[in-house]
C-alpha positions, 0 to 999 in steps of 0.5 A, a space after each residue: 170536623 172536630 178542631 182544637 181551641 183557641 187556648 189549646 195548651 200548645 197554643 198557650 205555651 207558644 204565647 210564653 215562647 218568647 219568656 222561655 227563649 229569655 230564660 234560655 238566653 239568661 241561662 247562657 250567661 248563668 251557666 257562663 258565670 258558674 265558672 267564675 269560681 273555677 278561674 278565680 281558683 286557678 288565678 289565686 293559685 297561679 298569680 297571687 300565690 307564686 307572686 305574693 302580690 296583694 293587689 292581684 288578689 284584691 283586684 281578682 277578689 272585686 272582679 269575683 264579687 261582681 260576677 257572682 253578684 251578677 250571677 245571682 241577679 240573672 238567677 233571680 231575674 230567670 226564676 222571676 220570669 218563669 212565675 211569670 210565665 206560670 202565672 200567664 198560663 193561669 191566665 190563658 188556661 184557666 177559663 178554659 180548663 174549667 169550661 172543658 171540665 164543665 163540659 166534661 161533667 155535663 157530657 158525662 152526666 156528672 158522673 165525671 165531676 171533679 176540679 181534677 183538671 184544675 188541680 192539674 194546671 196548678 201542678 202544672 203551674 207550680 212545677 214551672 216555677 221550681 228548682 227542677 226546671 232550671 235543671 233542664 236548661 242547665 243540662 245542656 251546658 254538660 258539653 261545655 263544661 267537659 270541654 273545659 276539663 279537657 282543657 285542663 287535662 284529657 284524663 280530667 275531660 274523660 272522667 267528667 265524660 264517663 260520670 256524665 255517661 254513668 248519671 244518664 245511665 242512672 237517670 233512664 234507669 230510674 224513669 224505667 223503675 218509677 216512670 209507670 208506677 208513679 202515673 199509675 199511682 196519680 191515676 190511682 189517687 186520682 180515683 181514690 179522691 174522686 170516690 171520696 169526694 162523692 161519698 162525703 156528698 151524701 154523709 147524712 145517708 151514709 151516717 143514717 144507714 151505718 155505712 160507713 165502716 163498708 165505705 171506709 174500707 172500700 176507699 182504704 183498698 184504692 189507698 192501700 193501692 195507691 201507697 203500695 204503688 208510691 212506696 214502690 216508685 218511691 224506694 227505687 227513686 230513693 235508690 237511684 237517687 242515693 246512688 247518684 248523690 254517693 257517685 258524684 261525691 265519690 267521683 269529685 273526691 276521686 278527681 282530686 287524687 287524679 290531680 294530685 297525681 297530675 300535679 305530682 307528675 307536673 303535668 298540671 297546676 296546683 290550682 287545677 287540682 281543686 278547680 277540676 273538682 268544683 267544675 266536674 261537681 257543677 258539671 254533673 249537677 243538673 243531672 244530679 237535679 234532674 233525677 232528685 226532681 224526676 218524681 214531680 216531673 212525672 207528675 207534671 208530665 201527667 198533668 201536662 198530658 190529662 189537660 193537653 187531652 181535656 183541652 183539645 177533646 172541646 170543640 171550638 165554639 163557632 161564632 152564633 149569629 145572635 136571635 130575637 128573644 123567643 115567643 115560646 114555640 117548642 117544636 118537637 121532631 123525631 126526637 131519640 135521646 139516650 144518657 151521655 155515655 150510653 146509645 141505649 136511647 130513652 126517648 124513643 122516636 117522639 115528636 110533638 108541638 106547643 104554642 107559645 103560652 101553652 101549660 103542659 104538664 107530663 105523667 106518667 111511671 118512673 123511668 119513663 123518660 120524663 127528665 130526660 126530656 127536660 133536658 134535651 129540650 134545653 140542649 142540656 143533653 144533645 140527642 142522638 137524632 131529631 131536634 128540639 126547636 124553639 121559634 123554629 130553631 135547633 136549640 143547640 144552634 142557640 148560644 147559650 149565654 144568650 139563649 140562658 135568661 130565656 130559659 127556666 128550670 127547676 131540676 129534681 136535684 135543687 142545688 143552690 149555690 154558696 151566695 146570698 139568697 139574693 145571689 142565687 135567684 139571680 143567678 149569680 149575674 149581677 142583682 137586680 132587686 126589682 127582679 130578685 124581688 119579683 121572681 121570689 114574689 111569683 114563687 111565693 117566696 118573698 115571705 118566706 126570705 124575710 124570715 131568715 136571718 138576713 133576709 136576701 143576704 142570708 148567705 147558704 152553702 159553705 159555712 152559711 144557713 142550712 135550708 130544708 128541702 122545701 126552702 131550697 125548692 121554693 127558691 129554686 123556682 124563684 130562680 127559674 122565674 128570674 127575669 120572666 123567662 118565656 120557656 120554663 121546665 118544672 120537674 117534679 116541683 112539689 115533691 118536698 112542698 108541704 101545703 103551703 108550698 102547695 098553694 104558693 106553687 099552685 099561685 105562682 102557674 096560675 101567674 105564669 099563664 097570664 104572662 105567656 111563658 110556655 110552661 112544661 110541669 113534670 109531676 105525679 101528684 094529680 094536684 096541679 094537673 087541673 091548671 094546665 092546658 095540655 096533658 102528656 103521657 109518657 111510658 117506655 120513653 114514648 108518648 102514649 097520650 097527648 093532647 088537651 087536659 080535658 080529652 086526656 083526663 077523660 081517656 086516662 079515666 076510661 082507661 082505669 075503669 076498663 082495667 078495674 073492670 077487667 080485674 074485677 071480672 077476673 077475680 070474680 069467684 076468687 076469695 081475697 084477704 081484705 088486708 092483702 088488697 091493693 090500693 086501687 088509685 082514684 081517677 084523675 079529677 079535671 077540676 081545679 084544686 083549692 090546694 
């Protein structure tokens, strides 16, 4: 059963509830004291004016300062709770919008990687802390105010109802005419960035093969989309907008001619004349607000509703009882895996077991399934049925911050990370320099470290040292090599070594043996096949051969010279253009390589 976390974005609001009951509370008195003005209008021109006492106007005058003053504090102590509220938001939500995005990446295959979500909470963030807001809490005074202008006359209270109704009217209009277009043109930008952002990745290809005049205008279709999407929204926001602002200016100079009338008439005070347009003015303003800031509204909105389904599509974690540091024993059962996203399985139905200590490398073509298995048996990718166990338990079923330091892996892709060199091998947990020193020592490394311009402090990544493919690769192994985990997965760990990596990868199996850390090596190259004790064959996602490196070498052999033997057969009588011949692969040699 799926339940939502802890820190959902429900959850995280009504731990600011009782912040946002406050600013509720302080903008009752708020909105209370915004009719100061109106009174101390109307007592000017009721006594100070028909009495001409000096007194009367100083003492109101006092009495005025101090309200506005305090209206002014209560403002600010309202705008000071809300960063407050933004910022306990952040604090609540941040860990956890960068973990469900973490997980969504990792689900997705890293097809949807991006700091999107995160982008969202600070939107989110700083739409809380504006003066749009405000609007909302300020728009249920709307009824009070007309109130009052009843008092002062009913043709003021139903001017004040009729441009209050006609606002509202203008607002749904405008949610109607901007509403959908501005989320689609956040989605739309949204795609635009994203397909930016994995272009930029790969500049060097793109530069290297002049694509990027094709890709530019790939991106400028979404963004000529994404423009024409926001002018839209834009112009009848704009409209709307223009119209509102026109109305409210032309209903308060129109109220004042009412009262004038009124006042003709001697049905009102002079005094009302102005009041009655400065109160119909505060009045309408926060639906004046309201639809001048309807588009970061929108904006929030969707941001409010991608985090609200990011957060609550993550699984609560359970509580894992915490396991003995594992020996090694992989078990493998029954195992069917396909790529998140797809159930089209890659791993088809194989099962297997190797003892702790155990060197195993796996062969075979391309697209055989060998990565895939790498990563189902960290728990990277969950299968679709069977299990990887190690020490008798689901890999899953590990909590991974513990289950993490035990496990070492080097992926096809190196990515190392902006850091200090030191930083990276210790995989950014705080540096143990025996170890680091260690890890680079195994991997061969430690030389190659001294060399840099700052030794294990040489900061990559950002505006750091630029590395070749071969140092990245030979520092990622040191970082899967930190802290002497007991399960250690190489993929293809020697694609970028020159000869010298070559031998400081061959050095560093032979010492991870003699540890007894079990030991997976991916590869195609036949040069380090000699150091394992174990052989798999994998095609079509299932294994064709397994067992110890002796017995498969002589069966892949076999296997070769039978296929030789059959083509040679085949071809007998059938001249051939040596030029045209192909290479045929030289049989597997079972002794150990000097390289």
């Amino acid at each position: 059963m799926r339940s939502t976390p802890e820190n959902s974005l429900q959850d995280a609001l009504k731990a600011c509830r009782g912040s946002l009951i406050s600013v509720g509370f302080f903008s009752l008195f708020v909105n209370a004291l915004m009719l100061v003005p109106t009174f101390y209008m109307l007592q000017v021109y009721g006594r100070v004016l028909s009495s001409g006492s000096l007194s009367t106007l100083a003492m109101l005058t006092l009495i005025m300062t101090v309200l506005v003053v305090t209206l002014g504090a209560l403002e600010w102590v309202r705008s000071h709770i809300m960063v407050r509220v933004s910022t306990r938001l952040d604090v609540l939500l941040s860990r956890q919008v960068y973990k469900a995005s973490f997980k969504r990446a990792l689900e997705s295959g890293g097809m949807d990687a991006s700091a999107q979500s995160l982008n969202d909470l600070t939107g989110l963030r700083q739409f809380l802390t504006g003066n749009g807001l405000f609007a909302f809490f300020d728009a249920p005074w709307l009824p009070i105010y007309v109130a009052v202008m009843f008092l002062f006359h009913p043709w003021y209270g139903w001017v004040a109802v009729g441009s209050a109704l006609l606002l509202l009217l203008l607002a749904f209009i405008n949610e109607k005419l901007t509403g959908a277009a501005l989320a689609q043109a956040n989605k739309e930008h949204i795609a635009a960035t994203l397909y930016t952002t994995k272009n930029l990745r790969n500049a060097e290809v793109i530069e290297s093969m002049g694509m990027l005049e094709t890709l530019m205008e790939r991106w400028g279709r979404r963004q000529r989309s994404v423009l024409l999407l926001q002018s839209r929204a834009s112009d009848s926001g704009a409209m709307v907008s223009t119209l509102s602002r026109s109305f409210r200016i032309l209903v308060q100079s129109l109220i004042l001619g009412l009262g004038a009338y009124l006042t003709v008439d001697h049905q009102i005070g002079p005094g009302m004349v102005f009041a009655g347009s400065v109160l119909l003015g505060r009045a309408l303003a926060p639906i004046d607000l309201i639809i001048g800031s309807w588009k970061g509204f929108i904006a929030a909105r969707s941001q409010y509703s991608r985090l609200n389904d990011i957060l609550n599509k993550q699984q609560a974690q359970p509580e894992r009882m915490s396991l003995p540091a594992p020996q090694g024993y992989v078990q493998v059962e029954n195992l069917i895996v396909a790529a998140p996203g797809s159930k089209i399985p890659i791993i088809k139905n194989i099962s297997f077991s190797v003892p702790a200590g155990c060197a195993v490398g796996i062969i075979g073509p391309s697209a055989a399934g060998k990565s895939t298995l790498a990563r189902a048996m960290m728990g990277v990718w969950v299968p679709q049925h069977g299990v990887v166990r190690l020490d008798g338990a689901d890999i899953n079923a590990w909590d991974k911050n513990e289950l993490g330091p035990h496990i070492g892996y080097l992926p096809q892709d190196i990515e190392l990370f902006e850091g200090s060199i030191g930083e990276n091998i210790a995989r950014f947990c705080e540096v143990d320099s025996e170890k680091v020193i260690l890890a680079a020592r195994t991997a061969g490394v430690h030389e190659m470290i001294l060399l840099l311009p700052d030794g294990y402090d040489t900061v990559i990544g950002g505006d750091g040292v630029m590395l070749s493919g071969g140092q990245r690769q030979r520092i990622g192994l040191a970082r899967a090599l930190y802290g002497s985990p007991r399960l250690i997965i190489l993929d293809e760990p020697n694609s970028n070594l020159d000869e010298v990596g070559d031998r400081a990868l061959a050095a560093a199996i032979a010492q991870l043996k003699q540890t007894g850390a079990t030991l997976f090596v991916i590869t195609h190259r036949t040069n380090i096949v000699s150091q394992l004790d174990r052989l798999m064959v994998m095609s079509g996602g299932g294994i064709s051969l397994y067992g110890p490196r002796e017995q498969v070498l002589a069966e892949l052999n076999a296997q070769q010279q039978a296929a030789q033997k059959q083509a040679a057969q085949t071809g007998a009588g059938v001249v051939s253009d040596d030029s045209c011949k192909e290479d045929v692969d030289e049989p597997y040699d079972s002794q150990p390589s000097n390289g």
